[in-house]
C-alpha positions in Angstrom: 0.0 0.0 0.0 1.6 3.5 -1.2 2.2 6.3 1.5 -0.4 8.3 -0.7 -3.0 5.8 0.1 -2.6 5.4 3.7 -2.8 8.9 4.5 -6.0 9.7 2.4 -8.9 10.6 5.0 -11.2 7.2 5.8 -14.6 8.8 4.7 -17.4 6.7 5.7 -20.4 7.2 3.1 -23.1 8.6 5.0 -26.0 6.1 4.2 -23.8 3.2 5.7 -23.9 4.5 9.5 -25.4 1.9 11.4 -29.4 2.3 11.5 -29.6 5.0 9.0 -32.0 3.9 6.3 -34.0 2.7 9.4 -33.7 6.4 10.6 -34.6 7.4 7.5 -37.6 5.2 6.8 -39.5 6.5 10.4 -38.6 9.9 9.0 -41.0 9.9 6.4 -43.1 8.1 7.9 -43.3 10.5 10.7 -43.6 13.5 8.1 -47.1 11.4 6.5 -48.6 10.6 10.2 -47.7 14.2 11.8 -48.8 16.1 8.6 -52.2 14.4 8.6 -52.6 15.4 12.4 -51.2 19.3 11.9 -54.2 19.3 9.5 -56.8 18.0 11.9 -55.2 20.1 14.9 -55.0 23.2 13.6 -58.3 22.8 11.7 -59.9 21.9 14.9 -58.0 25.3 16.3 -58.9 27.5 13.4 -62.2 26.1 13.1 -63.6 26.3 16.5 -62.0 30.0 16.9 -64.0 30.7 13.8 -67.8 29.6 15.4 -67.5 32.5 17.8 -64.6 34.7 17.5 -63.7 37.9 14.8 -61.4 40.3 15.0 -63.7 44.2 14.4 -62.8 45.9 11.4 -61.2 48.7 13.4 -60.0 46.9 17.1 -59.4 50.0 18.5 -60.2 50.7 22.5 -62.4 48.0 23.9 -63.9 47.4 20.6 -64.6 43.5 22.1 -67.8 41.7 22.8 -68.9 41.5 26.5 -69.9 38.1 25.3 -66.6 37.2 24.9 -65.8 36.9 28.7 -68.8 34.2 28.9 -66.3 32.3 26.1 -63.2 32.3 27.3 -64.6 31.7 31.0 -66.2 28.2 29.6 -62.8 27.8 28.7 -61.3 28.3 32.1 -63.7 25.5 33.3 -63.6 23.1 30.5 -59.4 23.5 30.7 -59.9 23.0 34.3 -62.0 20.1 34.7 -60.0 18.3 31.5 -56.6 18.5 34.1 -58.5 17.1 37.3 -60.4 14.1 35.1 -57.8 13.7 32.8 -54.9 13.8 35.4 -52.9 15.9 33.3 -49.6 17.3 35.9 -49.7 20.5 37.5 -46.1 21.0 35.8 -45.3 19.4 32.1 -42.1 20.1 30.6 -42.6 22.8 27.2 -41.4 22.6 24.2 -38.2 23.8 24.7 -37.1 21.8 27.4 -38.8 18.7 25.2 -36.5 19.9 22.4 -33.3 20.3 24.7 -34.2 16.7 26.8 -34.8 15.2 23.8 -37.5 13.1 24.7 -41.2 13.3 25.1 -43.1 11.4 27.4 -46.1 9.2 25.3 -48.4 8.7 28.4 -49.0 12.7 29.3 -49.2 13.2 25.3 -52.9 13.0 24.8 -54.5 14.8 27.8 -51.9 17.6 27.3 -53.0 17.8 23.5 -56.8 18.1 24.7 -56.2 20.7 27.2 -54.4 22.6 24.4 -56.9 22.5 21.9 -59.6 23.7 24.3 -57.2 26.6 25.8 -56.5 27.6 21.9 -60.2 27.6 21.3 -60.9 29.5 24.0 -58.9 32.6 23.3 -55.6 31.8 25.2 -52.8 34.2 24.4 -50.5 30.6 23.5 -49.1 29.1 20.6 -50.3 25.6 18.7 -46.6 24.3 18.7 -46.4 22.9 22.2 -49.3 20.6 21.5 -47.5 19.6 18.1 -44.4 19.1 19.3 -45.4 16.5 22.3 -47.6 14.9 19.3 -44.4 14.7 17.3 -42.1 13.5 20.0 -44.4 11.6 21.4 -45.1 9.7 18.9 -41.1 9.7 17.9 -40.3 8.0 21.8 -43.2 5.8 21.8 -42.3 3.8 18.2 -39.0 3.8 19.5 -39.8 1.7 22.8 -42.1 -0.4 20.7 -39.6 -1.2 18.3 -37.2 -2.0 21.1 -34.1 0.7 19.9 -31.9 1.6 21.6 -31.3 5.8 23.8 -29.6 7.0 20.0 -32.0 5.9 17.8 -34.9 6.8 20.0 -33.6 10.4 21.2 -33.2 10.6 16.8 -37.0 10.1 16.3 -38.2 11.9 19.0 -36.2 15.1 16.8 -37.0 14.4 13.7 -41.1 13.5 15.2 -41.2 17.2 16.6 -39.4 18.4 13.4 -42.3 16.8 11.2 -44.6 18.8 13.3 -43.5 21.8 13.0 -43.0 21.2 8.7 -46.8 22.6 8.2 -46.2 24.8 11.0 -43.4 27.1 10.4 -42.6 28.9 7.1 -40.5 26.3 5.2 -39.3 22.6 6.3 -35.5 24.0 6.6 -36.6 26.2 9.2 -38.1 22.9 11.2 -35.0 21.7 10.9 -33.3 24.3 11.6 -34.6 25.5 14.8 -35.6 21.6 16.4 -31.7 20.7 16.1 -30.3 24.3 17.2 -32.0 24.2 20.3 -32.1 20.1 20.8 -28.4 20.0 19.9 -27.4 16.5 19.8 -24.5 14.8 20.1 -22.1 15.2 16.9 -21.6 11.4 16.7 -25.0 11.2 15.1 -25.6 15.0 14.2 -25.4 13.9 10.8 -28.3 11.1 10.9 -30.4 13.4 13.0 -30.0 16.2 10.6 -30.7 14.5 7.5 -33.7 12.1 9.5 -35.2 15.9 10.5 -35.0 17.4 7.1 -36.4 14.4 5.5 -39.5 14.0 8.2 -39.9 17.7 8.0 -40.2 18.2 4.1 -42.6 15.3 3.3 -44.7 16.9 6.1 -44.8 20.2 4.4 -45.1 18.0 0.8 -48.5 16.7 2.6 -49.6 19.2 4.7 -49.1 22.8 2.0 -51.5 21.1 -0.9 -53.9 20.3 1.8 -54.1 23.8 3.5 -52.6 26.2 0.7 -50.4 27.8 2.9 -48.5 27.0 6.7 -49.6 28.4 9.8 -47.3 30.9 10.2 -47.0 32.8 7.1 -45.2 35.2 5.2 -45.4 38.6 6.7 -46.0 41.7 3.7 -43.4 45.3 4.7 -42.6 47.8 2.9 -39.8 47.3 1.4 -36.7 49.7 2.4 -32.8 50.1 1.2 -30.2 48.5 2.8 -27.4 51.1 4.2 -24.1 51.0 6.6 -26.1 53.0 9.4 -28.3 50.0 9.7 -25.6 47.8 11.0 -24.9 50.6 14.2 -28.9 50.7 14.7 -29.0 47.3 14.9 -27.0 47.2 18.3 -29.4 49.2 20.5 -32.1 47.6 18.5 -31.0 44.1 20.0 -30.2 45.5 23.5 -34.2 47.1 23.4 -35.3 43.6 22.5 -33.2 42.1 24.9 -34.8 44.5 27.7 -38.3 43.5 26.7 -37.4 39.7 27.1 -36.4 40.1 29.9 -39.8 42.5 31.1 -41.9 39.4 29.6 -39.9 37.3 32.0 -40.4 39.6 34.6 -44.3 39.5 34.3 -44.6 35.8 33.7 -42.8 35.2 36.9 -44.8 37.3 38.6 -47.8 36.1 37.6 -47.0 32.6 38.6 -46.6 34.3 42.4 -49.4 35.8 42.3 -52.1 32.4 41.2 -49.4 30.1 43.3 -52.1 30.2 46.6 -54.5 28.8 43.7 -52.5 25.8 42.6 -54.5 23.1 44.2 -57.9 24.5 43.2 -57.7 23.5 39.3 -60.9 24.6 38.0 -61.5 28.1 39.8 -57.6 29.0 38.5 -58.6 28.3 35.0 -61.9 30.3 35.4 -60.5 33.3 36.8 -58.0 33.4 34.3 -59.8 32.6 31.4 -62.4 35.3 32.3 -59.2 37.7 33.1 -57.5 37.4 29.4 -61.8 37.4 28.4 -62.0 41.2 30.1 -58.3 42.2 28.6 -59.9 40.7 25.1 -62.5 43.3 25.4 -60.6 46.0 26.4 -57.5 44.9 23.3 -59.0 42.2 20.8 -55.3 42.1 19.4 -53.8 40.5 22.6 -55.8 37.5 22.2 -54.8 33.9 20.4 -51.6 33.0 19.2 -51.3 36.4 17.3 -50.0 34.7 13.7 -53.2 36.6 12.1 -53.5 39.8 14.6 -49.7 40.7 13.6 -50.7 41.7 10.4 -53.4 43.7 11.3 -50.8 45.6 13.8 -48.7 45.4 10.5 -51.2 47.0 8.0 -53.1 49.5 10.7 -50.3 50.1 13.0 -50.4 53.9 12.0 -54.2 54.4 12.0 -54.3 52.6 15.5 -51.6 54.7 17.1 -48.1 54.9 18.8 -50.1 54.5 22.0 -52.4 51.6 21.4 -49.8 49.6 19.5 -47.4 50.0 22.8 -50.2 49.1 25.0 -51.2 45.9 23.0 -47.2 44.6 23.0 -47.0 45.2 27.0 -50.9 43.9 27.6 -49.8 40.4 25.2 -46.8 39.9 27.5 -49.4 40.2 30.6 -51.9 38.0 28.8 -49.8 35.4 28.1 -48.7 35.2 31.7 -52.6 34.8 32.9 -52.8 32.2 30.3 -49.3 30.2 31.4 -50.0 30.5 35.1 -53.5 29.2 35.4 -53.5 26.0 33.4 -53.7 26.6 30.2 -51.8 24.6 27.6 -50.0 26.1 24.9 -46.2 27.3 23.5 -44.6 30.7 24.0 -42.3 31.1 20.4 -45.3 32.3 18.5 -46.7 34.0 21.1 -42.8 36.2 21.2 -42.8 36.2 18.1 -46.7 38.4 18.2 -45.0 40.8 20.5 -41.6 41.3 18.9 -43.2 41.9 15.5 -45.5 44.7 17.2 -42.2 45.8 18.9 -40.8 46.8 16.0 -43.8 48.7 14.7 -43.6 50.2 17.6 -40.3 51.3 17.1 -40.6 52.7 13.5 -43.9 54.8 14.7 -41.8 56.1 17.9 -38.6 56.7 15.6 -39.6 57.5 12.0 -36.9 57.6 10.7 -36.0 53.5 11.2 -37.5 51.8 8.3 -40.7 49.4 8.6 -38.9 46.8 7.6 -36.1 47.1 9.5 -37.7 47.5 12.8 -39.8 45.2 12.4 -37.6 42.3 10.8 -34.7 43.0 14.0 -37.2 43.1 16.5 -39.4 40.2 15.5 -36.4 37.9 15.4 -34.3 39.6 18.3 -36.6 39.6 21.4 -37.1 35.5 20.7 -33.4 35.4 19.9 -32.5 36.7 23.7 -34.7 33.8 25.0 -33.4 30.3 23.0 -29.9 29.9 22.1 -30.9 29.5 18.5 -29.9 33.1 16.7 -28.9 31.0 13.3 -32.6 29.7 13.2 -34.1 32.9 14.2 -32.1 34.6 11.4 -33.1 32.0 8.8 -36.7 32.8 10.3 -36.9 36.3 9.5 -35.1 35.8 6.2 -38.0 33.3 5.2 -41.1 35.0 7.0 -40.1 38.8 5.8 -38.2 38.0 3.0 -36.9 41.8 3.3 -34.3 40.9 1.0 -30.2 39.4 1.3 -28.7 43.0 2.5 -31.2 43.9 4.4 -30.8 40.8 6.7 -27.5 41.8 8.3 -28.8 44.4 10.3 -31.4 41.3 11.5 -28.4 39.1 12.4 -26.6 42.1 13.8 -29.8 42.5 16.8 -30.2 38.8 16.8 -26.9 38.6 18.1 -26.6 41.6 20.4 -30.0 40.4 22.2 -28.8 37.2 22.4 -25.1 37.7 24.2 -26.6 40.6 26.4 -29.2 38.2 27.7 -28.4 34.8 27.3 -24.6 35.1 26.5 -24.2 37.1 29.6 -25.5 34.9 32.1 -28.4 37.3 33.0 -31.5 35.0 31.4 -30.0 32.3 34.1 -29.9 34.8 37.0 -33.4 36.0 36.4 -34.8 32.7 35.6 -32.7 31.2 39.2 -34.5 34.4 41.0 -37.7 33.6 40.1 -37.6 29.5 40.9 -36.5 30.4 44.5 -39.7 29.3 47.0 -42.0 31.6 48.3 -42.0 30.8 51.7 -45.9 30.9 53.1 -45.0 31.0 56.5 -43.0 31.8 58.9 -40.3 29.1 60.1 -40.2 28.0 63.7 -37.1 29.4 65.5 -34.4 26.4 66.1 -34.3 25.2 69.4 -30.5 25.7 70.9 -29.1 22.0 70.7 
């Protein structure tokens, strides 16, 4: 054997790991089964929201139904008794943490899924993507352990199950992809079989799924379009630390709100009730804060100057408190549309407060950024705003610019982890009995 061959690289072809064409085959069949359910989910969501629920022409100043409250407080109860006779726990892990443990537990799948659909009828200020992804990766661990394979193989379908989900869901099957295996981050001995399994379940769901529904659920977003010059780049900096701020505010107000309904953990069905005829009231008062907010965004997008510097700021502040009533008293749902809802009306915010910063602009860097402080996932979020604004190549490195300076000033810096340590600390109820001297 020549020195020339012995030093040449031992590539291994891809499609001969061990268990890939097996990877490959649940792939797609994950993309068919989770397709067919996006459809019947989200048409369940989007029809039953339909029977009672539409936005006014001009949702200025409680421009709600009274009605409304009688709606989402049914909702309260419903969500309420489903968790007692259902059994669902007080505490299930989010989508997130589901992406990041890589691995979904099959047996709280179902009640979950039915708690979300009635919260997401009801007016809740959550997202449909929590509900999907435990469908996904539920469905991902629970072939796995029937087929006997082994922690790999089953932490692979669990990703590329979730990833399917979220084909129909997000903008494009590469964003799936994207954003499951940027947060989930698994280990680089089998990056490359989970990457190619995710892409693969992903893009036959969208292949099924886009036909079916002519279009995904979150959609592409219309701006005016703008130039792309060097200022930009500098904007982008304190646009990123803004949106970084306002993460962290949302934090703030979550947390809080979990405080506050704490004394009301153990009475299931009058949480839910207050708090579904809490967001009901705020619904009156702001139609735009309630639901996931894919379709209210571009009302805030199309009418943000005819509605006002004033009520566009208090819609982005009264979402983050709305979501909080929602998270806090049982309700079932995800927060990344939800973020994205408020940092897309952050930046129209920002171009009505500061003119002279394009639409576009403020709206493409905050829409990404304030999400971007809160998931270590800036690639995906970058690739998110490039696909859902499609503001153009240029105009996209101011958007990466914020992304980043969000993400390092919150996340990067350790802050996210203080705040979130803070706010897991016990509130004690009582006080402790003094220590008797030993």
């Amino acid at each position: 054997m020549s020195r020339e061959t012995e030093s040449t690289p031992g590539f291994v072809a891809l499609n001969r790991s061990r268990g890939f064409w097996t990877n490959i085959g649940y792939a797609a069949l994950f993309g068919v089964v989770l397709a067919v359910i996006a459809l019947v989910f989200l048409g369940l969501v989007q029809g039953g929201t339909e029977l009672w629920f539409t936005l006014p022409a001009n949702p200025d100043w409680f421009s709600g139904h009274l009605w409304w409250v009688a709606v989402t407080g049914a909702a309260g109860v419903l969500v309420g008794v489903l968790r007692r006779v259902l059994r669902v726990p007080a505490k299930l892990p989010g989508t997130i943490q589901e992406l990041r443990d890589e691995r979904v537990e099959p047996p709280t799948v179902l009640q979950a899924v039915a708690v979300s659909i009635v919260s997401l009828v009801g007016g809740a200020s959550l997202g449909p993507e929590d509900a999907l992804g435990k469908l996904g990766g539920g469905f991902g661990s629970w072939l796995s352990v029937r087929r006997k394979l082994d922690a790999e193989a089953t932490a692979t379908n669990t990703l590329s199950g979730i990833s399917a989900a979220f084909g129909g869901l997000l903008s494009s099957p590469i964003l799936a992809t994207s954003l499951v295996l940027e947060v989930a981050r698994p280990k680089l001995a089998r990056l490359g079989d989970t990457l190619i399994a995710a892409l693969v379940s992903s893009t036959v769901a969208f292949a099924v799924y886009y036909p079916i529904a002519g279009s995904t659920f979150v959609d592409i977003y219309q701006l005016p379009a703008f130039e792309y010059e060097n200022w930009q780049l500098a904007a982008a900096v304190p646009l990123g630390l803004a949106a970084g701020v306002l993460a962290l505010v949302h934090l703030a107000v979550a947390g809080l709100m979990k405080r506050l309904t704490a004394p009301l953990a153990e009475r299931t069905i009058l949480r839910s009730t207050l708090g579904g005829i809490a967001f009901g009231l705020i619904g009156v008062a702001l139609p735009l804060t309630m639901f996931t907010g894919t379709d209210q965004l571009k009302t805030v997008i199309d009418d943000g100057a005819a509605l006002g510097t004033g009520l566009v700021l208090a819609v982005l502040f009264v979402k983050m408190l709305t979501f909080a009533i929602c998270e806090s008293t049982g309700f079932i749902g995800g927060p990344i549309l939800v973020m994205l809802f408020i940092g897309g009306t952050a930046g129209v915010a920002t171009h009505l407060l500061i003119p002279g910063i394009p639409e576009g602009l403020a709206f493409a860097t905050m829409f990404a950024a304030i999400l971007g402080a809160l998931i270590a996932a800036p690639f995906s979020l970058i690739v998110l705003a490039a696909l859902t604004t499609q503001i153009g190549v240029l105009q996209l490195a101011p958007v990466a610019v914020a992304v980043l300076s969000s993400y390092l000033a919150v996340t990067g810096s350790g802050a996210l982890a203080a705040l979130m340590q803070k706010g897991q600390k016990p509130v004690s109820t009582s006080p402790q009995p003094p220590q008797s001297a030993p």
